[in-house]
N, CA, C and O atoms as a Maestro MAE file, in Angstrom:
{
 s_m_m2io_version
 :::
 2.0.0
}

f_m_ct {
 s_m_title
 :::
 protein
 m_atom[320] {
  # First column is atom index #
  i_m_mmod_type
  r_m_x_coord
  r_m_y_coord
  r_m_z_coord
  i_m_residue_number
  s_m_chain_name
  s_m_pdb_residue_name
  s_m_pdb_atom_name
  i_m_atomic_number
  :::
  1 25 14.675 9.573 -7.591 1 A "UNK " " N  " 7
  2 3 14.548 9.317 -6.169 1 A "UNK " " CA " 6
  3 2 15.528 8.205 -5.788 1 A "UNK " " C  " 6
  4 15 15.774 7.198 -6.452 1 A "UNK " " O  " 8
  5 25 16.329 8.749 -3.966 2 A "UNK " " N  " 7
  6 3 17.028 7.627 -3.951 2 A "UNK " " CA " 6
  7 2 16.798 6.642 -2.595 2 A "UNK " " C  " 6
  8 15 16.101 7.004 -1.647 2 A "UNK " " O  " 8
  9 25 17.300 5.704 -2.637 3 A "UNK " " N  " 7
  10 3 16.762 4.997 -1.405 3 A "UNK " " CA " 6
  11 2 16.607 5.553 -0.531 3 A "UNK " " C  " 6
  12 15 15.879 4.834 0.154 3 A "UNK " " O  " 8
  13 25 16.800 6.423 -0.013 4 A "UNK " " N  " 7
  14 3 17.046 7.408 1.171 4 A "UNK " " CA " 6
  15 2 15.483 8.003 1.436 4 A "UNK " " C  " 6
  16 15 14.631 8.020 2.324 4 A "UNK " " O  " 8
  17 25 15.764 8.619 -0.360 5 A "UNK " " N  " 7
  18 3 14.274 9.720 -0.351 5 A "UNK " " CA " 6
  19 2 13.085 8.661 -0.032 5 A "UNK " " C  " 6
  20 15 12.227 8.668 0.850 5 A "UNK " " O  " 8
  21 25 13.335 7.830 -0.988 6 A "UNK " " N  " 7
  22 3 11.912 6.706 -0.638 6 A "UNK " " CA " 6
  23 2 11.716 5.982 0.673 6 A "UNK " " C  " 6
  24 15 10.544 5.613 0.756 6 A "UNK " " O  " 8
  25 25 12.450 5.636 1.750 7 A "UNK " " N  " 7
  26 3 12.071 5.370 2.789 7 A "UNK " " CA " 6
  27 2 11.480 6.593 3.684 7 A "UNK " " C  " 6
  28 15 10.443 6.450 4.331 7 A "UNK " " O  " 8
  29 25 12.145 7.683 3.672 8 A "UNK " " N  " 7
  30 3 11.157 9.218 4.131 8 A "UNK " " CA " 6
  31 2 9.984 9.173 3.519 8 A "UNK " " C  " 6
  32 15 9.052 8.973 4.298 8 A "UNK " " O  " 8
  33 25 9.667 9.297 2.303 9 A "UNK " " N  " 7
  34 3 8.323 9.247 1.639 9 A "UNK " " CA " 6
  35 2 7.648 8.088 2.250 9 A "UNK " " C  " 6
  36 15 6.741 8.568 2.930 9 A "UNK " " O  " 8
  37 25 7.635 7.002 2.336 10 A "UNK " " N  " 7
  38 3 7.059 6.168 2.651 10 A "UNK " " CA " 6
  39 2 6.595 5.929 3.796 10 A "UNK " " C  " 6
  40 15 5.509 5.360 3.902 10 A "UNK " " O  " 8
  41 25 7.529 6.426 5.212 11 A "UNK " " N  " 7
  42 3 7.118 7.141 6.873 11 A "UNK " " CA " 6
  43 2 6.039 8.268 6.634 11 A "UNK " " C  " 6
  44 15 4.860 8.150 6.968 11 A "UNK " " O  " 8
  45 25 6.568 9.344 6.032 12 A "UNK " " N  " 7
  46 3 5.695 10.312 5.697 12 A "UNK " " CA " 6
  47 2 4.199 9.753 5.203 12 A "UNK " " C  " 6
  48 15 3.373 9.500 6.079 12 A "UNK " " O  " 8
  49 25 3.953 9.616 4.201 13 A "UNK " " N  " 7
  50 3 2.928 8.625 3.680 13 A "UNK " " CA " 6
  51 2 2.059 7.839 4.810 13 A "UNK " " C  " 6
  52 15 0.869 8.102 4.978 13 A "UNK " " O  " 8
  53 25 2.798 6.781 5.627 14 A "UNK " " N  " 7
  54 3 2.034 6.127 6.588 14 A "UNK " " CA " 6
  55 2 1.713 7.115 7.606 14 A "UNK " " C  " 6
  56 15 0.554 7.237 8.001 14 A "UNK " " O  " 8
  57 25 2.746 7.890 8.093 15 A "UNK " " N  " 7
  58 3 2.197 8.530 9.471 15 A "UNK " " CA " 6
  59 2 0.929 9.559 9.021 15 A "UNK " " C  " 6
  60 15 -0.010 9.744 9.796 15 A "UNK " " O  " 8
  61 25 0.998 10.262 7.589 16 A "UNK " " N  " 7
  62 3 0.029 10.562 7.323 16 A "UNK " " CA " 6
  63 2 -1.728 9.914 7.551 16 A "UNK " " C  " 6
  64 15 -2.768 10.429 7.962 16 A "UNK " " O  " 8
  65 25 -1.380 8.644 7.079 17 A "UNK " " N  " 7
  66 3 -2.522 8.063 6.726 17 A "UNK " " CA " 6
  67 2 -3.105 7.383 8.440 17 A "UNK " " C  " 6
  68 15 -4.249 7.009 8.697 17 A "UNK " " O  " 8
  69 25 -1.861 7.396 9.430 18 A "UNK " " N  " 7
  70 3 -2.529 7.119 10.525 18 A "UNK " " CA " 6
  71 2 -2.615 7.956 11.512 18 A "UNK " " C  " 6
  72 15 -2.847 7.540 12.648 18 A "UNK " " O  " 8
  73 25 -2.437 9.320 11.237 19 A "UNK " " N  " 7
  74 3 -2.669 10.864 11.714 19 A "UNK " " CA " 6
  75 2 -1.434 10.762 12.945 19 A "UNK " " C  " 6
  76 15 -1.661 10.694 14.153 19 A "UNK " " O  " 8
  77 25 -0.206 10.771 12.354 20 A "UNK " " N  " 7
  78 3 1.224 10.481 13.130 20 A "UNK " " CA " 6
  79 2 1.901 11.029 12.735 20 A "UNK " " C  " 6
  80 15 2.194 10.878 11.549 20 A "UNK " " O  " 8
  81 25 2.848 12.473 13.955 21 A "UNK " " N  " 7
  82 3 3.761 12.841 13.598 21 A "UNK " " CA " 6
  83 2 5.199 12.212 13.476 21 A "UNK " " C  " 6
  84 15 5.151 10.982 13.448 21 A "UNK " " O  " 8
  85 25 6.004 12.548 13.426 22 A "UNK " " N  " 7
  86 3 7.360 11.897 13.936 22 A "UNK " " CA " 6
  87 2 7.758 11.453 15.075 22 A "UNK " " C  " 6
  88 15 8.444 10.439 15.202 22 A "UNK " " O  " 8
  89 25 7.269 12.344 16.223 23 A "UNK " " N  " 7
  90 3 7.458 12.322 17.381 23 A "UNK " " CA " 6
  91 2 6.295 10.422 17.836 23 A "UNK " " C  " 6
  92 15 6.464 9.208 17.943 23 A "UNK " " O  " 8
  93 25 5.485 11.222 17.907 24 A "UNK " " N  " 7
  94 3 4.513 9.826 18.207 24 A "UNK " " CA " 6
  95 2 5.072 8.875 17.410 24 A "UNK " " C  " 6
  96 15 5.179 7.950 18.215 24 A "UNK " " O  " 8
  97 25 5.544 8.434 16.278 25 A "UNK " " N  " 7
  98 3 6.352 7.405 15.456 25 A "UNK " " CA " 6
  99 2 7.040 7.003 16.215 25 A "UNK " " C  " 6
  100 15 6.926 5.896 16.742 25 A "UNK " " O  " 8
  101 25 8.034 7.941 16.467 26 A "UNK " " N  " 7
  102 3 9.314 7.489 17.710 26 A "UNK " " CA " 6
  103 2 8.946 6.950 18.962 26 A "UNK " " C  " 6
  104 15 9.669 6.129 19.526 26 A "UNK " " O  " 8
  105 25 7.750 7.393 19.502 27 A "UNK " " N  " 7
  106 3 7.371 6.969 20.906 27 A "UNK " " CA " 6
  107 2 6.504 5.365 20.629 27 A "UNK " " C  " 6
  108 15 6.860 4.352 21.230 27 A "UNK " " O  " 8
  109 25 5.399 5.370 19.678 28 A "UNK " " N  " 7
  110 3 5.066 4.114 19.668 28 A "UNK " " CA " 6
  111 2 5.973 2.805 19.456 28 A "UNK " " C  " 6
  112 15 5.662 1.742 19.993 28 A "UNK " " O  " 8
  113 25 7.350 2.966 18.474 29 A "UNK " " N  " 7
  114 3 8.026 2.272 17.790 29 A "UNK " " CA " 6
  115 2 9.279 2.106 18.419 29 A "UNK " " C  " 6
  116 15 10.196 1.602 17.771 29 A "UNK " " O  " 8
  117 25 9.423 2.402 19.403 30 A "UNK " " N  " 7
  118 3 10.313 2.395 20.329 30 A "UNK " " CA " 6
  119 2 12.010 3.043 20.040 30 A "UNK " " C  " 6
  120 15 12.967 2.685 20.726 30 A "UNK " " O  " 8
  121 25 12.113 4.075 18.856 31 A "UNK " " N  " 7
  122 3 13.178 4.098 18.314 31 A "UNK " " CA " 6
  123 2 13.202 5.665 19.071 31 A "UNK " " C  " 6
  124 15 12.256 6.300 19.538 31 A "UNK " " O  " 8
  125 25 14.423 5.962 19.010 32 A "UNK " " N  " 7
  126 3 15.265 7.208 19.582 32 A "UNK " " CA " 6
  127 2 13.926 8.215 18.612 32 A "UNK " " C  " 6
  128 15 13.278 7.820 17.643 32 A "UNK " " O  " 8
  129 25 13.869 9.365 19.196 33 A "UNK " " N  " 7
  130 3 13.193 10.550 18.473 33 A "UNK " " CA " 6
  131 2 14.031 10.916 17.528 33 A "UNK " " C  " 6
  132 15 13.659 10.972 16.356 33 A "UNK " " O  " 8
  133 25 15.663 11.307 18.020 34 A "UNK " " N  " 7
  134 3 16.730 11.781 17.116 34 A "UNK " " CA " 6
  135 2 16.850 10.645 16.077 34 A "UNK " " C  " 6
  136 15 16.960 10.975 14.896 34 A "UNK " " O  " 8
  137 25 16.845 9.953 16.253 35 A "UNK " " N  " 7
  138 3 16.595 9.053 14.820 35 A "UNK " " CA " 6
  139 2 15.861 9.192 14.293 35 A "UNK " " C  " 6
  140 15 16.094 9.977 13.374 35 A "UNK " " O  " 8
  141 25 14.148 8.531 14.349 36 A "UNK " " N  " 7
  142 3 13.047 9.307 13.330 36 A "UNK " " CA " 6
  143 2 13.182 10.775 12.798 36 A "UNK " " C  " 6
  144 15 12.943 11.110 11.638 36 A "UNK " " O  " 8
  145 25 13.576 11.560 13.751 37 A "UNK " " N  " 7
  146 3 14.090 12.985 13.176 37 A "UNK " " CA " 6
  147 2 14.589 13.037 11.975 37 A "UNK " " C  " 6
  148 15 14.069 13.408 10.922 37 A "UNK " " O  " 8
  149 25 16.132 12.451 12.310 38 A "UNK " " N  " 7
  150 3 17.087 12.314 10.915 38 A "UNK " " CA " 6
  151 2 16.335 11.729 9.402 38 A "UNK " " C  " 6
  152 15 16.213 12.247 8.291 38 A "UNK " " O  " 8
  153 25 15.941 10.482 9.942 39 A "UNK " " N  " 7
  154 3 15.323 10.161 8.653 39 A "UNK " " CA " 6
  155 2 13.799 11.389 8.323 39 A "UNK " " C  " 6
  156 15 13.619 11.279 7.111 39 A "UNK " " O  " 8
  157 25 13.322 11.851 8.575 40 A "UNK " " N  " 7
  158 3 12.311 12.716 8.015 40 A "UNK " " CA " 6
  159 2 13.324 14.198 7.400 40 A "UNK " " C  " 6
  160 15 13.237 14.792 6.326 40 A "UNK " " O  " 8
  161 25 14.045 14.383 8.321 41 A "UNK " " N  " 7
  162 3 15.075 15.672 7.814 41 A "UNK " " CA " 6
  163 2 16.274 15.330 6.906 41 A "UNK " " C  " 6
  164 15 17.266 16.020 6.668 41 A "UNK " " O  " 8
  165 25 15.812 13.587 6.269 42 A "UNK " " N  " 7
  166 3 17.096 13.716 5.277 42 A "UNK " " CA " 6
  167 2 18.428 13.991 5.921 42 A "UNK " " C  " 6
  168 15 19.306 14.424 5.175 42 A "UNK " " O  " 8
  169 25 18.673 13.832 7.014 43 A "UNK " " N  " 7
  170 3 20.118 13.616 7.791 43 A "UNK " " CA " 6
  171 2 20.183 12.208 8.007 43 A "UNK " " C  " 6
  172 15 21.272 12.066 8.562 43 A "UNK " " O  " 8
  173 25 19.627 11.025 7.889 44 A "UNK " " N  " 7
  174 3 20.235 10.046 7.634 44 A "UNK " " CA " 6
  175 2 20.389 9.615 6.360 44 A "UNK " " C  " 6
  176 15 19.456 9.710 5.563 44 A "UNK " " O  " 8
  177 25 21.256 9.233 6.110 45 A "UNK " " N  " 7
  178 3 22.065 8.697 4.577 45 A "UNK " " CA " 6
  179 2 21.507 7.437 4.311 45 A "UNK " " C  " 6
  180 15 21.032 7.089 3.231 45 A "UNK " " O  " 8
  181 25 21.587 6.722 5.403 46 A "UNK " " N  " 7
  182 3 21.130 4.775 5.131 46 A "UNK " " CA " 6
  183 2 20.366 4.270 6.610 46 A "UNK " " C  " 6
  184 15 21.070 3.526 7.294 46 A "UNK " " O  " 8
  185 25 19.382 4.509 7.009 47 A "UNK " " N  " 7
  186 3 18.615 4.008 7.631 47 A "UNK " " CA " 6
  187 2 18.463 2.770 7.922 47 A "UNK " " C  " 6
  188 15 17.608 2.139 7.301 47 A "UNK " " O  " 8
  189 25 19.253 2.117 8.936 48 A "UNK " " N  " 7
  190 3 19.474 0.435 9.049 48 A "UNK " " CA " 6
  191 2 17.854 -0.569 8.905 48 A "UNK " " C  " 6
  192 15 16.672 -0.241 9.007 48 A "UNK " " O  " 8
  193 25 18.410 -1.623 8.682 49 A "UNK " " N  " 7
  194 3 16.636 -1.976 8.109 49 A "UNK " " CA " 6
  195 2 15.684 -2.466 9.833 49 A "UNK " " C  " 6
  196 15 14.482 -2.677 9.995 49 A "UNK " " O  " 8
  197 25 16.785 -2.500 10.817 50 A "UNK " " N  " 7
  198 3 16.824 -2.912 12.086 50 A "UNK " " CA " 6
  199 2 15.593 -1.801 12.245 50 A "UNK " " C  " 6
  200 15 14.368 -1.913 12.285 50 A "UNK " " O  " 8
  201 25 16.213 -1.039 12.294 51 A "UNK " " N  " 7
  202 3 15.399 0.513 12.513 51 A "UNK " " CA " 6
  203 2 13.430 0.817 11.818 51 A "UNK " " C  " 6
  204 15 12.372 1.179 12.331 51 A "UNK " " O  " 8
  205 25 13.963 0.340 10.243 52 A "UNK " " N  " 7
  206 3 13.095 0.538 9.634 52 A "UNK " " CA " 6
  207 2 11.878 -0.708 10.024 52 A "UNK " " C  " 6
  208 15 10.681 -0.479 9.851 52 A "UNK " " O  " 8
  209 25 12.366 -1.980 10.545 53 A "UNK " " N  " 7
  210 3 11.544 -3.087 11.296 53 A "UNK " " CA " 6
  211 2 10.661 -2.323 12.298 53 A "UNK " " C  " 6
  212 15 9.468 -2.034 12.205 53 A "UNK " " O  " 8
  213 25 11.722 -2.015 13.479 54 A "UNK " " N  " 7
  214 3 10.690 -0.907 14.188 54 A "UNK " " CA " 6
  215 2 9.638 -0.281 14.127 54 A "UNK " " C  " 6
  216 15 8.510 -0.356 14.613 54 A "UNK " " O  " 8
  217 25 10.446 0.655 13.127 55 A "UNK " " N  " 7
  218 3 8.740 1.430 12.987 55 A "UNK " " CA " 6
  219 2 7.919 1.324 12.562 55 A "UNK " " C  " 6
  220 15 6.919 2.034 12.671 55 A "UNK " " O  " 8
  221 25 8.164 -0.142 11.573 56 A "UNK " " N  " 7
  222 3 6.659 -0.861 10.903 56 A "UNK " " CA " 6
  223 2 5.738 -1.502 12.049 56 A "UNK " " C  " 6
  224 15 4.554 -1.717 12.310 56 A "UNK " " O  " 8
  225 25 7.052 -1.676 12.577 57 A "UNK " " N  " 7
  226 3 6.246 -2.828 14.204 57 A "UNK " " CA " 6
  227 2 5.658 -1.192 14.653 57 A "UNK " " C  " 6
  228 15 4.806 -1.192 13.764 57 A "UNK " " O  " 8
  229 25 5.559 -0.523 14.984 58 A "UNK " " N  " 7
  230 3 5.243 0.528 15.688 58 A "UNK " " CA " 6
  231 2 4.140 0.759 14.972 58 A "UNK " " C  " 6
  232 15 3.113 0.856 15.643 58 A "UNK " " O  " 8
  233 25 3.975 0.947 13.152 59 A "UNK " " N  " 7
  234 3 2.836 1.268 12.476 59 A "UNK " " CA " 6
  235 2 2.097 0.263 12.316 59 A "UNK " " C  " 6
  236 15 1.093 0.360 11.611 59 A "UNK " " O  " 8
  237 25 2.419 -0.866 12.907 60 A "UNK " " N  " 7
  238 3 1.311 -1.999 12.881 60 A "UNK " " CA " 6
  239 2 1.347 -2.666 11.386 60 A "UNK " " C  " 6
  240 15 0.293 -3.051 10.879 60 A "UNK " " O  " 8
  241 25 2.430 -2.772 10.788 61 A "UNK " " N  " 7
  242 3 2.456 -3.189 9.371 61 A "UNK " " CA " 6
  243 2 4.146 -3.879 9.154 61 A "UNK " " C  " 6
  244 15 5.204 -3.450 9.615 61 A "UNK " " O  " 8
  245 25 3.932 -4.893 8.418 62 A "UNK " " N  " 7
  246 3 5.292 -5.919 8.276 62 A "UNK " " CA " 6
  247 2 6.166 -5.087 7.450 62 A "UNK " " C  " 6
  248 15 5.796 -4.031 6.936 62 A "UNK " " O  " 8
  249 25 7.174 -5.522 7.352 63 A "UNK " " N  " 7
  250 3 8.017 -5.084 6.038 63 A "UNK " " CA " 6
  251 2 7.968 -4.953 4.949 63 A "UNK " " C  " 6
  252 15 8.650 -4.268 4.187 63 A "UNK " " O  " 8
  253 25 6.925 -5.784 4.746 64 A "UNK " " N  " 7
  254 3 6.754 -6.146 3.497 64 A "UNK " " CA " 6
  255 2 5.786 -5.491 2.862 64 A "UNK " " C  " 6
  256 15 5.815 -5.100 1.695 64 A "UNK " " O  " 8
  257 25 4.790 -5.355 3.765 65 A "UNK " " N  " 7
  258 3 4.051 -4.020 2.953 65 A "UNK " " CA " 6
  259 2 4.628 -2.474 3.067 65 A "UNK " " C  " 6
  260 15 4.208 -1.475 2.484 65 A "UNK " " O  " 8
  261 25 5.566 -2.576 3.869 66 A "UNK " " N  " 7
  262 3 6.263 -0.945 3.925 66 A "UNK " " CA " 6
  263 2 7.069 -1.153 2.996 66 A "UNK " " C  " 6
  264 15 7.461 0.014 3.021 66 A "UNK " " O  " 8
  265 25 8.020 -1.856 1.728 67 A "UNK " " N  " 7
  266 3 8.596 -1.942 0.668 67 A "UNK " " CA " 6
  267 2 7.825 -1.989 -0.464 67 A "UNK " " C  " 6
  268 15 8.258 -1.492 -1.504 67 A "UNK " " O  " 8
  269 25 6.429 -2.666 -0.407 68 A "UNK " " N  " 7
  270 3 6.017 -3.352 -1.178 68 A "UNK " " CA " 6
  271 2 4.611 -1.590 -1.864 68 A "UNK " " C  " 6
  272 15 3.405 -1.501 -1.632 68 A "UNK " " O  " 8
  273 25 5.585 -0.501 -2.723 69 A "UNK " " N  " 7
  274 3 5.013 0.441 -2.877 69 A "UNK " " CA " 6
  275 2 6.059 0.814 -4.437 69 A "UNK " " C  " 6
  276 15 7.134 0.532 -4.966 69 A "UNK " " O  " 8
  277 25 4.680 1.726 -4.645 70 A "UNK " " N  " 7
  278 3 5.913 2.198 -6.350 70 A "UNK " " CA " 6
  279 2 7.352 3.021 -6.086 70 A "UNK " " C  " 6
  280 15 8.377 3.234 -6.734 70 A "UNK " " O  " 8
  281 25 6.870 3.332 -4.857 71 A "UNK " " N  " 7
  282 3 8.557 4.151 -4.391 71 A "UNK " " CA " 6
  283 2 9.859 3.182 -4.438 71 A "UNK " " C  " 6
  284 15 10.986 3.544 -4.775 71 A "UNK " " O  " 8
  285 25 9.538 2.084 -4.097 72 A "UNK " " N  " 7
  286 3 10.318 1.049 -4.422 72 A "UNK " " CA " 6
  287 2 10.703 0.359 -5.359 72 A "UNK " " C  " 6
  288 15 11.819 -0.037 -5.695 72 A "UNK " " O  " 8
  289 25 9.287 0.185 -5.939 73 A "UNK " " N  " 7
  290 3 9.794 -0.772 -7.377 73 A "UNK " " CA " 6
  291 2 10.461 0.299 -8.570 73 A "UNK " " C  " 6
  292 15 10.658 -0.154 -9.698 73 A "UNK " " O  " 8
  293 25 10.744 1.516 -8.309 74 A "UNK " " N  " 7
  294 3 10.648 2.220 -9.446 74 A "UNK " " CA " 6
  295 2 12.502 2.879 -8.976 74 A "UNK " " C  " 6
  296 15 12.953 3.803 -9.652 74 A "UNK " " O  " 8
  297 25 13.063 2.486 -8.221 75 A "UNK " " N  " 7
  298 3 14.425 2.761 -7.917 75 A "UNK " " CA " 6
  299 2 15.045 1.950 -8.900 75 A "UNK " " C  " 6
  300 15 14.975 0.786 -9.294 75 A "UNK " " O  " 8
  301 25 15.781 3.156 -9.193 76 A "UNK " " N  " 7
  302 3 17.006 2.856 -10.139 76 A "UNK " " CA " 6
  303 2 17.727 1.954 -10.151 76 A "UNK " " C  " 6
  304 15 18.424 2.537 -9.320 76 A "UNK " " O  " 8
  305 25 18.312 0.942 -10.322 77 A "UNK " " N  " 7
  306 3 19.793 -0.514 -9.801 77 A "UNK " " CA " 6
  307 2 20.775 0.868 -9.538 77 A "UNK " " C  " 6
  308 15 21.039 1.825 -10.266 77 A "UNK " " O  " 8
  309 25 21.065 0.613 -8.554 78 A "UNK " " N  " 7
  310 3 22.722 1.272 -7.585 78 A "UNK " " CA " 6
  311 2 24.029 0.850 -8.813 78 A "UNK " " C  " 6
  312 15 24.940 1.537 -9.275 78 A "UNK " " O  " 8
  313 25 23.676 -0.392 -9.027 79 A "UNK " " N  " 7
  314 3 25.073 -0.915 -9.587 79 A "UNK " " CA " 6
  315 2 24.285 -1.508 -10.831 79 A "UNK " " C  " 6
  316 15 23.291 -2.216 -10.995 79 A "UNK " " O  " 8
  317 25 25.644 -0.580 -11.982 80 A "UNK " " N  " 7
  318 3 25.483 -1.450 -13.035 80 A "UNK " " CA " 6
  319 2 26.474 -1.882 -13.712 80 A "UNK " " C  " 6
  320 15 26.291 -2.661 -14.648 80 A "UNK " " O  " 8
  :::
 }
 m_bond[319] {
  # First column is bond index #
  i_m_from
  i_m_to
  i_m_order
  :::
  1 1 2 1
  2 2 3 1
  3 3 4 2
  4 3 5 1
  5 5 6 1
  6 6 7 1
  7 7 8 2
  8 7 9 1
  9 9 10 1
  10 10 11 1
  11 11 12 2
  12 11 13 1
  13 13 14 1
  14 14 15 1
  15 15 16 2
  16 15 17 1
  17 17 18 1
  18 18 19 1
  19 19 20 2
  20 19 21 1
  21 21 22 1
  22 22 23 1
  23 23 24 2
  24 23 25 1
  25 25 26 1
  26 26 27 1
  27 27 28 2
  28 27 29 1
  29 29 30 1
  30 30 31 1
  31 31 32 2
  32 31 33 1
  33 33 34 1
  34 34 35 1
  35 35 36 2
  36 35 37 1
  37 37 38 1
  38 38 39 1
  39 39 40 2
  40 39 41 1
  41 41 42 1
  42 42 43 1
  43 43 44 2
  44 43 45 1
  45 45 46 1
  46 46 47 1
  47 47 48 2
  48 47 49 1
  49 49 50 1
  50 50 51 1
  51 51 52 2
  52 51 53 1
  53 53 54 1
  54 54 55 1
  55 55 56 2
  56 55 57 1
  57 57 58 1
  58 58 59 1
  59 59 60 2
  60 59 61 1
  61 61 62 1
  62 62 63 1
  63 63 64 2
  64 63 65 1
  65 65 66 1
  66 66 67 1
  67 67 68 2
  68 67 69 1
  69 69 70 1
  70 70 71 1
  71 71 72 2
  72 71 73 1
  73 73 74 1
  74 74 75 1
  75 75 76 2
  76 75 77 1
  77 77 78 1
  78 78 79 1
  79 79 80 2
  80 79 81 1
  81 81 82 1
  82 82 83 1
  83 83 84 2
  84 83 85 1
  85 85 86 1
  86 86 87 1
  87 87 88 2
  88 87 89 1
  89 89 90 1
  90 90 91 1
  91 91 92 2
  92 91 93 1
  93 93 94 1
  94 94 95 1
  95 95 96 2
  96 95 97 1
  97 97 98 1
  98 98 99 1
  99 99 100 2
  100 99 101 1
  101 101 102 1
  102 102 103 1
  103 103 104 2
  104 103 105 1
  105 105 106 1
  106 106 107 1
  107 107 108 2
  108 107 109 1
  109 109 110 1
  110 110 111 1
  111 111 112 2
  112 111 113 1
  113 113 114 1
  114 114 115 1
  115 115 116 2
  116 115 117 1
  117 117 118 1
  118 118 119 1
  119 119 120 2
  120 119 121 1
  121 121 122 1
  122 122 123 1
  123 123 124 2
  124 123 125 1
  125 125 126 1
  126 126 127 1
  127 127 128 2
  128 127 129 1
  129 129 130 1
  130 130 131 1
  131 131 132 2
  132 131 133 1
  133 133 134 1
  134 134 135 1
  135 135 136 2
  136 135 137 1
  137 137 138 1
  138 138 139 1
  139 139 140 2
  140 139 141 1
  141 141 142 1
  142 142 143 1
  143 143 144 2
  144 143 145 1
  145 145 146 1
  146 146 147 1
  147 147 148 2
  148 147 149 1
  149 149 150 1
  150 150 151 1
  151 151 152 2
  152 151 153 1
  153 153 154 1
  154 154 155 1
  155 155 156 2
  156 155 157 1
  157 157 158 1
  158 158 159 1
  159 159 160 2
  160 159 161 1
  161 161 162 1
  162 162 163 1
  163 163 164 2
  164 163 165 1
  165 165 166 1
  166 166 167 1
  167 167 168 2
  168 167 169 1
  169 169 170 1
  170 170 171 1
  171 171 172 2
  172 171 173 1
  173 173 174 1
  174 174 175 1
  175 175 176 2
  176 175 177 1
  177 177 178 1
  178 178 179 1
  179 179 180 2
  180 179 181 1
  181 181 182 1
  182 182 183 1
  183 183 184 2
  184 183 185 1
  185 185 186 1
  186 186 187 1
  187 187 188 2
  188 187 189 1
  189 189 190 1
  190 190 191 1
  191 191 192 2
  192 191 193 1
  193 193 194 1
  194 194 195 1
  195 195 196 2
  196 195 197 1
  197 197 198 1
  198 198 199 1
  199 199 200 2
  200 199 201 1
  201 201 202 1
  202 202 203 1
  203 203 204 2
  204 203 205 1
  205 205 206 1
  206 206 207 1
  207 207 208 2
  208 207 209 1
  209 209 210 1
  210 210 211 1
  211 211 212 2
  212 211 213 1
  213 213 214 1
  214 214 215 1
  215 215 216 2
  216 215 217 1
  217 217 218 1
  218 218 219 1
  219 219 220 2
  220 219 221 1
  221 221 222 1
  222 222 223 1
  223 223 224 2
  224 223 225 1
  225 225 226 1
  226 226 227 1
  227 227 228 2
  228 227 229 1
  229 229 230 1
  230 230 231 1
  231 231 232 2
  232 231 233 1
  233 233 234 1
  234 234 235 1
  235 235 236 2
  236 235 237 1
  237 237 238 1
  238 238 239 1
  239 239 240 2
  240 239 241 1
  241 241 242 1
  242 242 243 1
  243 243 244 2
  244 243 245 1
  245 245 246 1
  246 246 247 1
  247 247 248 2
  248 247 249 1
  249 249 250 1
  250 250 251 1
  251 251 252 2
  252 251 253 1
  253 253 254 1
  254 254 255 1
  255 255 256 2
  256 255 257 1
  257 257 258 1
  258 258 259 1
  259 259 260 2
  260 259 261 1
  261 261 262 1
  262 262 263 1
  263 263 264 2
  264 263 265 1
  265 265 266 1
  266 266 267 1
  267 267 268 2
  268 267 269 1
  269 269 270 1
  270 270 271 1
  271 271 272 2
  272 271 273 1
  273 273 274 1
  274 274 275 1
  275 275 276 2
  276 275 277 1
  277 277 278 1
  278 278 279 1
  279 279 280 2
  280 279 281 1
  281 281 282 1
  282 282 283 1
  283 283 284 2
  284 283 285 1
  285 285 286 1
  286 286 287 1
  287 287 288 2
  288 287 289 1
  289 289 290 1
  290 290 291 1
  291 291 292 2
  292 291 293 1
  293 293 294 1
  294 294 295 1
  295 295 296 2
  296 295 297 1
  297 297 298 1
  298 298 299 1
  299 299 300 2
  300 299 301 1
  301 301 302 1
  302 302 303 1
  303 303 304 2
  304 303 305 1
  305 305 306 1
  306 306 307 1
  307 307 308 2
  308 307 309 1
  309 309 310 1
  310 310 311 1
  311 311 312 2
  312 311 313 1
  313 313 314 1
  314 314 315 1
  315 315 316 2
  316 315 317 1
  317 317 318 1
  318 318 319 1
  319 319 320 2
  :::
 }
}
């Protein structure tokens, strides 16, 4: 899994758990729809963290618990 995949999993995951599609994501969190789009359809490559602030502010949860998951700790180092 790559950074990419794990920030989708991890939207997916929450909007699950707070009965939220994409659409409602986008509308509470104030971010473009076509953006939340991309990132659930894997058309965004790198998801700015600007963005990813958002929609935690939108899911009612800091950053830090939206990183703070095994999807994260378990990524590969980019650079070795």
């Amino acid at each position: 899994m790559n950074i990419t995949e794990a920030v989708k999993k991890r939207f997916e995951e929450l909007c699950y758990e707070k009965g939220l599609n994409f659409c409602k994501l986008a509308s509470i969190s104030g971010v473009p729809y076509t953006t939340v789009k991309s990132i659930f359809y894997n058309q965004s490559r790198n998801p700015g963290i600007a963005t990813i602030k958002k929609l935690c502010d939108g899911l009612e949860i800091t950053i830090t618990e939206f990183f703070s998951t095994e999807y994260f700790e378990k990524l590969e180092q980019e650079i070795k």
